[in-house]
TITIDREN-516680 format. One line per 5 residues: number of its first residue (from 1); for each residue z, x, y of C-alpha. Coordinates in nm, 4 decimals. Layout:
BEGIN
NUM = Z,X,Y; ...
This chain:
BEGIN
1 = 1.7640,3.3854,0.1099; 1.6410,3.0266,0.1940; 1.9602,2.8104,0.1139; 1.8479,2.4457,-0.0234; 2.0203,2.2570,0.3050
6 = 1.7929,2.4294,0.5019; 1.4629,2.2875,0.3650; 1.2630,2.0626,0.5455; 1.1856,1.8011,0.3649; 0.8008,1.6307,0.3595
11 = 0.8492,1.2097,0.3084; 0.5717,0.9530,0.3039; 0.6512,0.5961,0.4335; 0.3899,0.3374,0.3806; 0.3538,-0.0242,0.2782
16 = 0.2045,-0.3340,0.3324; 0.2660,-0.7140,0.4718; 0.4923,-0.7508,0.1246; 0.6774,-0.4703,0.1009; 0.7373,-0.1245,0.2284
21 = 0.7928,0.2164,0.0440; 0.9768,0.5515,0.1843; 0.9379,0.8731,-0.0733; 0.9700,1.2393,-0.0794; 0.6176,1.4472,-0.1198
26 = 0.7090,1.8155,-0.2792; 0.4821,2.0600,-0.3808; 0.4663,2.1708,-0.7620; 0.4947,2.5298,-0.9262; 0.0935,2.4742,-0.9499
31 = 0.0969,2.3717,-0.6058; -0.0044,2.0254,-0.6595; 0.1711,1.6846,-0.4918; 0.4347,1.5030,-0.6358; 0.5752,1.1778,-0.5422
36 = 0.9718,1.1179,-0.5985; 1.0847,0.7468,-0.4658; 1.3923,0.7347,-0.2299; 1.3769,0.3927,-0.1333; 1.1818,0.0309,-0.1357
41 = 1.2097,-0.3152,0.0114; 0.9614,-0.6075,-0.0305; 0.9590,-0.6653,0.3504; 0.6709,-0.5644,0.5626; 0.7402,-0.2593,0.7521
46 = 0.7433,-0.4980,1.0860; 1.0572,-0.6578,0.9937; 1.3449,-0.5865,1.2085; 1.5249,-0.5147,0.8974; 1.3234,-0.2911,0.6797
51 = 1.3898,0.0528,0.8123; 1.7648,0.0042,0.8188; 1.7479,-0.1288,0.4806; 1.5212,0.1861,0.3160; 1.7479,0.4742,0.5349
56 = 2.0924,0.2923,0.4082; 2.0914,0.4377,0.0591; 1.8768,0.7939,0.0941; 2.2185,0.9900,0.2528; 2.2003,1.2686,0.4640
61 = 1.8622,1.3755,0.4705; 1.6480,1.5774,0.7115; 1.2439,1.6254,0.7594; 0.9206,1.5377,0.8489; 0.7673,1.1528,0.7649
66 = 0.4271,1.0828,0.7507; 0.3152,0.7105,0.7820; 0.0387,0.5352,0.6763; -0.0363,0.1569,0.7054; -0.3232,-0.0688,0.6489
71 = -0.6007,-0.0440,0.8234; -0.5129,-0.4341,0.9425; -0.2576,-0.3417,1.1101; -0.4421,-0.1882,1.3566; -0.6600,-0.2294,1.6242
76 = -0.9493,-0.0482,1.6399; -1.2046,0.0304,1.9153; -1.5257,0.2237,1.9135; -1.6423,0.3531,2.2828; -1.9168,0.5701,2.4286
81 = -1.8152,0.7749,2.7247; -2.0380,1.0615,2.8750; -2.1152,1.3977,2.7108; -1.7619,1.6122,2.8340; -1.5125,1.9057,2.6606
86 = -1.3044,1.7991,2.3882; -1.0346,1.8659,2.5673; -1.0986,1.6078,2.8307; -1.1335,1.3360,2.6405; -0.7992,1.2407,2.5862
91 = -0.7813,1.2397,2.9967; -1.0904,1.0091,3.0007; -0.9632,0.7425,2.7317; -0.7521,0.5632,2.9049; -0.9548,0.4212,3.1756
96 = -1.2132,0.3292,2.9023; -0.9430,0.1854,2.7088; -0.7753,-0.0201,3.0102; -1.1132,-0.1967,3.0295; -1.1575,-0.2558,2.6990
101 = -0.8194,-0.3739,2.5730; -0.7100,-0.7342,2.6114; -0.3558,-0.6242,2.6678; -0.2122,-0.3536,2.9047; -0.2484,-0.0212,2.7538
106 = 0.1592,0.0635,2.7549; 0.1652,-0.1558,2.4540; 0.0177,0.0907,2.2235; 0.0590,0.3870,2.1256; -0.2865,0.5204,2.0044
111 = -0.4823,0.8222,1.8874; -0.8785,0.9121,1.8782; -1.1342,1.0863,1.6640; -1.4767,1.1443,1.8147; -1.7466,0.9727,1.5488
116 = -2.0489,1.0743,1.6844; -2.2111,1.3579,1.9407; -2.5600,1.2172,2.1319; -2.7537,1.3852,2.3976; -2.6358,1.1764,2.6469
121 = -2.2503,1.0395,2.4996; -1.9838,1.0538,2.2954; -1.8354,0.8319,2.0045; -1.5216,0.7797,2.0235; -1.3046,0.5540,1.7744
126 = -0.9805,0.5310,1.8411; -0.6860,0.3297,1.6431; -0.4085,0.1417,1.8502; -0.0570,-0.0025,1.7444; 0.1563,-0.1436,1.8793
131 = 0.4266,0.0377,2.0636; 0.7391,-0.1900,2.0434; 0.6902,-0.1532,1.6884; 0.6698,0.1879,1.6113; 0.9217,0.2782,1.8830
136 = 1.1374,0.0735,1.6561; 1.0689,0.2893,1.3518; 1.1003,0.5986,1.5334; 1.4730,0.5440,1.6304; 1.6261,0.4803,1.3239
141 = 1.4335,0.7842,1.2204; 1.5928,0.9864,1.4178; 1.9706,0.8789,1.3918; 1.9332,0.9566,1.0406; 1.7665,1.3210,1.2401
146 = 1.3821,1.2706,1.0741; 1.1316,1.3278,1.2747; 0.8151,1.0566,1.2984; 0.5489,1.3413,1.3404; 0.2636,1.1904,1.1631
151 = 0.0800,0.8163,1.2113; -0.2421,0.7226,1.0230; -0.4107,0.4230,0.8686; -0.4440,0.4076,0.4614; -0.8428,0.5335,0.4817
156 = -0.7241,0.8193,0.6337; -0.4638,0.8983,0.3713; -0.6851,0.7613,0.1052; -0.9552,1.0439,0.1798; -0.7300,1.3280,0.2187
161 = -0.5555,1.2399,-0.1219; -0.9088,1.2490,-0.2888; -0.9539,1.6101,-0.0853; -0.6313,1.7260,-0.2546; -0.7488,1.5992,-0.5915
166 = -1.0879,1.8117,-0.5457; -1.2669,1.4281,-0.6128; -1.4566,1.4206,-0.2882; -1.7863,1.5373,-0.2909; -1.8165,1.7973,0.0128
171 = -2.1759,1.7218,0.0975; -2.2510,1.3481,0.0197; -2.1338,1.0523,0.1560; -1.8307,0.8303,0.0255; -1.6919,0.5165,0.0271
176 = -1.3151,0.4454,0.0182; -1.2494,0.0455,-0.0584; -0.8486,-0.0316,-0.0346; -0.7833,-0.4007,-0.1602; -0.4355,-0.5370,-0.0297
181 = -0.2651,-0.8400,-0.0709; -0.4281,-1.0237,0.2389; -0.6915,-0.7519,0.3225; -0.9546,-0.5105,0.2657; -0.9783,-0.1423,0.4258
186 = -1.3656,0.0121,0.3866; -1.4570,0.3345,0.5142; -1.7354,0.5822,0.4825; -1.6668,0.9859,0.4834; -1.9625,1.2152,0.5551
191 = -1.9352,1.5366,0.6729; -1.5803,1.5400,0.7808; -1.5875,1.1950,0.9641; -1.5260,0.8556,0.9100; -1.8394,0.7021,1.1020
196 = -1.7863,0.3296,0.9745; -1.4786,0.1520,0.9518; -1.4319,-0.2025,0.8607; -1.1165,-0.4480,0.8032; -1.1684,-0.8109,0.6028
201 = -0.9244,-1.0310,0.5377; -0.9347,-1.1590,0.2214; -0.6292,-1.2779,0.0420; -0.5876,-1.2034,-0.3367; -0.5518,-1.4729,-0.5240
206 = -0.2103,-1.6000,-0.7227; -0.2573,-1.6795,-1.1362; -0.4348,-1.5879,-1.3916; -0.6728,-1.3197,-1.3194; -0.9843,-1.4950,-1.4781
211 = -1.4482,-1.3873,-1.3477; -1.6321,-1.7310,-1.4489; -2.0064,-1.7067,-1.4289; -2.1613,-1.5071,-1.1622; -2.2917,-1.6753,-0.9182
216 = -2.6257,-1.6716,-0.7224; -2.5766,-1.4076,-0.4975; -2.8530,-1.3558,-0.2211; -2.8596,-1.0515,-0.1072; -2.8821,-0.9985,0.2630
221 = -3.2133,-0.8643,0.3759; -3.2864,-0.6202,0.6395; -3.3395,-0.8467,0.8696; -2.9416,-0.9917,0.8222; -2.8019,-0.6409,0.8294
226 = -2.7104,-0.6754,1.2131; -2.4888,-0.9685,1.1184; -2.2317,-0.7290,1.0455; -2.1361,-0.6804,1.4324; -1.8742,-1.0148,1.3510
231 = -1.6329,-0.7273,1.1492; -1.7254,-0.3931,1.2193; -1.5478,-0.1808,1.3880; -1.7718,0.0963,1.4343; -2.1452,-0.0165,1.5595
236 = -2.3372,0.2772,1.6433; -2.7503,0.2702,1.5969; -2.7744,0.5810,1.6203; -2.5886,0.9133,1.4267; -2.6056,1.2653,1.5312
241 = -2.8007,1.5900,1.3460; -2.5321,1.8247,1.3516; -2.5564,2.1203,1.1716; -2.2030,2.2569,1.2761; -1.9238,2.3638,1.0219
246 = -1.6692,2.0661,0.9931; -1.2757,2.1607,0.8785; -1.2201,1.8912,0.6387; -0.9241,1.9481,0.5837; -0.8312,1.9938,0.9178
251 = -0.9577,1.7156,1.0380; -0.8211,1.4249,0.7997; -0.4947,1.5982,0.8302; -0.4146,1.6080,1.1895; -0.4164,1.1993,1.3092
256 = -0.0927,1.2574,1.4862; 0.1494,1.0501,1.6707; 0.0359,0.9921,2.0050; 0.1585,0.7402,2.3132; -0.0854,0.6582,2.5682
261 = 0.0895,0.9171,2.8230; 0.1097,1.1948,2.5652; -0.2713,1.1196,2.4844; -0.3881,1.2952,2.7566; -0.4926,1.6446,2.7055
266 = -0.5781,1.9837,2.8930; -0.9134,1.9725,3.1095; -1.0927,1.7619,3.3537; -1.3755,1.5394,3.3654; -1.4466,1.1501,3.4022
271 = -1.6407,0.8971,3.2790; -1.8040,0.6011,3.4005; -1.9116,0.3414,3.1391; -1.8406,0.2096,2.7953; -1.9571,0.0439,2.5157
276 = -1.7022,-0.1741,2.2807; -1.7603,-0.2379,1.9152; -1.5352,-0.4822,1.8660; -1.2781,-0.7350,2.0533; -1.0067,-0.9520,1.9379
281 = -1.2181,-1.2922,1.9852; -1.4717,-1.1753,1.7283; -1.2758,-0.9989,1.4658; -1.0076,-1.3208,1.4431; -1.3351,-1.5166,1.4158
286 = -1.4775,-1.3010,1.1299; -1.0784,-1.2865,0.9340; -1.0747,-1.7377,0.9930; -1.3598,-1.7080,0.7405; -1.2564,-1.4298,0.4836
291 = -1.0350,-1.6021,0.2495; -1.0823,-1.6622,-0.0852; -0.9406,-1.9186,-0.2878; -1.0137,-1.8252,-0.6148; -1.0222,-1.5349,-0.8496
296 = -1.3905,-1.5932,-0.9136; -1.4857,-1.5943,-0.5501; -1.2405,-1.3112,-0.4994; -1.4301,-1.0553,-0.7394; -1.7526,-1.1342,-0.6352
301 = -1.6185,-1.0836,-0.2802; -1.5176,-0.7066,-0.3445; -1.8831,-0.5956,-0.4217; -2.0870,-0.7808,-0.1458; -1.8631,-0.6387,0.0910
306 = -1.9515,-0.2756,-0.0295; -2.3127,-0.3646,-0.0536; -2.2841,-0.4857,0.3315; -2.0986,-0.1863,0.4247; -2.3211,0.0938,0.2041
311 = -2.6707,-0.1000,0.3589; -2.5493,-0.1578,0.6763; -2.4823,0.2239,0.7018; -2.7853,0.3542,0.5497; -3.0254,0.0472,0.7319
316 = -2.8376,0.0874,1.1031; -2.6562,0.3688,1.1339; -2.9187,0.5904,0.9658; -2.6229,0.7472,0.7757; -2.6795,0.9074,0.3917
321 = -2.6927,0.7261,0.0809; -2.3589,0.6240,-0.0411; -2.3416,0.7201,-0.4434; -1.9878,0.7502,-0.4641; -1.7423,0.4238,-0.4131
326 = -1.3874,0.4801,-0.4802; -1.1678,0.1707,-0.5032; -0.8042,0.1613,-0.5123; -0.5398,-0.1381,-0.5488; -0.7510,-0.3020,-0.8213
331 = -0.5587,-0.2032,-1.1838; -0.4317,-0.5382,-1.2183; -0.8767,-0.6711,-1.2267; -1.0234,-0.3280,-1.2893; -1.2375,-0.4556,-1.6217
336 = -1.3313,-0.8139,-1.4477; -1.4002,-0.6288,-1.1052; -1.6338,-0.3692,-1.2880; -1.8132,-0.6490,-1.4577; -1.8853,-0.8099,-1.0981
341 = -1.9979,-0.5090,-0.9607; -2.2048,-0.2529,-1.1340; -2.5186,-0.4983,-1.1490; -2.4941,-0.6100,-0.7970; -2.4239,-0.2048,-0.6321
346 = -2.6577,-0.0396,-0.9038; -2.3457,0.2099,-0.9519; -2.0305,0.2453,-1.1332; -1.7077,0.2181,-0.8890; -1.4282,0.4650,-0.9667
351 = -1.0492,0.4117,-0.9376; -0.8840,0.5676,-0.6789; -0.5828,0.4925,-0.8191; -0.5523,0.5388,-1.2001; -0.4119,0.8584,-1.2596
356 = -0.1299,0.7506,-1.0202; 0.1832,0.5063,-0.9846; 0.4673,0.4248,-1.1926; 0.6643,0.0942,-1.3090; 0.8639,0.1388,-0.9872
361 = 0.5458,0.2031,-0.7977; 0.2372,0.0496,-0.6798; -0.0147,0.2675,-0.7283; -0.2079,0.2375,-0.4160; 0.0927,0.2716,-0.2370
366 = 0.1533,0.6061,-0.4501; -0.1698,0.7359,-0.3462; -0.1499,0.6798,-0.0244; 0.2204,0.8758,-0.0088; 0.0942,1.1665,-0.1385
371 = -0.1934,1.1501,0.0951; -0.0267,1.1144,0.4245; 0.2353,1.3401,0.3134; 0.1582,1.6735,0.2047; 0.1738,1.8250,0.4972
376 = 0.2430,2.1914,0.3879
């Protein structure tokens, strides 16, 4: 008989630069997710006294957290190293990395998914945080014996909670747009991968929520597509024809917890060049200009950023036509942000987020719980 002390429990903590979440993720008679809230603070998960603050009122409990985070607070890097085994990647990284970084690579901790497969190369994007920090989290995790065993940011948990919903379409290509208080998470999913990733920072405005006239809105041409290479994380030219099977499932599912020691894994090989898609200097130079100051310029700010993103991706990267564009973190603006948007994409958004939430919850930050953690 399985006594009820002895189940492990599945929680989800996630947040954002405001405020910070930590819930429990069970699985229904039906076999569906559901979200029940243990604990919240309106601190950002950085602050010395967040985790102390959620763990002092949950009691004894024992499990498995999953976090996800905004894909802000990371720093991303896309690289090309030489054609090798999968399994010697991980071996290979962290010379690439050490030459890439602007900060010695013991500072992060850091994990990997290879974007794209070329004659000659491989893609390899890999997300980096910093280690002071999430050493932090991890021991008050485990004096309250919780175990950290999952790391991811929100686009990752975004697409795996519209897998478990059955809403993403297996063979065509998606968008995910995340709005946050101070910042905007894009991805694209096609077959199994996220090839393009970008971060803007663009704070929402305060007041009345309020779309005055449209204004004129050129559109960038082909020709300005490249222009992109100020934000984007992820600049490939090329993509690859790959025919192979891809695990889903599988593969949104296991961005695990890695430092840069425990990166390494079984098998040899070496590489001996690399290609960066993005560096500090130009990224703080593209967020110094992404502000907006009004409400007006804020919702006519969400589209054009999806219309760089979907052309930039069909234009450059030579990926598939994006025809679905989920959003999420827009209920408050959803009727003024659909007004803005379906002349200037040609296509009607849809809401990540409004089957979710609760009074006591935000509902991005509900979606992206159950996301990161069912991980039965």
């Amino acid at each position: 008989m399985k006594l009820p002390f002895s189940t492990r429990k599945y929680l989800a903590l996630t947040g954002d630069s405001e405020s910070t979440m930590l819930a429990e993720v069970s699985k229904t008679p039906s076999g569906a997710a559901q979200l029940h809230i243990l604990a919240q603070t309106d601190s950002a998960i950085t602050a010395d006294v967040t985790i102390p603050r959620l763990l002092a009122g949950v009691g004894n409990l024992h499990g498995l957290v999953s976090l996800a985070l905004p894909l802000a607070f990371f720093e991303v890097i896309t690289t090309s190293i030489p054609v090798m085994p999968d399994g010697a990647v991980g071996k290979a990284l962290p010379y690439h990395l050490a030459k890439a970084l602007h900060r010695p690579l013991n500072e992060f901790i850091y994990d990997w998914q290879i974007t794209g497969r070329f004659k000659d190369r491989l893609q390899v994007t890999v997300y980096l945080f910093p280690a002071t920090v999430f050493h932090k989290i991890r021991r008050e995790f485990i004096r309250k014996q919780i175990e950290l065993s999952f790391f991811e940011p929100d686009v990752f948990a975004a697409f795996t909670f519209l897998f478990q919903e059955k809403m993403l379409p297996a063979n065509e290509a998606s968008l995910c747009v995340l709005l946050w208080q101070d910042s905007i998470s894009l991805a694209v999913y096609e077959k199994g991968k996220l090839p393009l990733i970008r971060t803007v920072k663009a704070a929402q405005p305060q007041g009345e929520i309020s779309l005055q006239q449209p204004l004129d809105i050129e559109l960038p041409s082909s020709t300005e597509l490249p222009e992109l290479s100020d934000d984007l994380l992820i600049l490939d030219e090329d993509q690859p024809n790959s025919d192979e099977h891809i695990d889903t499932a599988s593969i949104l599912a296991d961005f695990s917890v890695l430092t840069s020691k425990e990166a390494a894994r079984p098998g040899t090989g070496s590489a001996s060049s690399t290609n960066t898609a993005s560096s500090p200097s130009s990224e703080e130079a593209a967020f110094a200009t992404m502000d907006s100051a009004t409400w007006s310029d804020y919702l006519h700010k969400i589209p054009l950023e999806i219309l760089r993103t979907r052309d930039y991706y069909a234009s450059i990267q030579k990926g598939a036509t994006i025809r679905n564009i989920f959003v999420g973190g827009a209920d408050a603006f959803w009727t003024e942000l659909s007004e803005s948007s379906n002349n200037l994409l040609g296509v009607q958004c849809k809401s990540l987020t409004a089957t979710t939430g609760s009074p006591d919850c935000s509902p991005l930050l509900h979606v992206l719980a159950l996301g990161t953690g069912a991980r039965w």
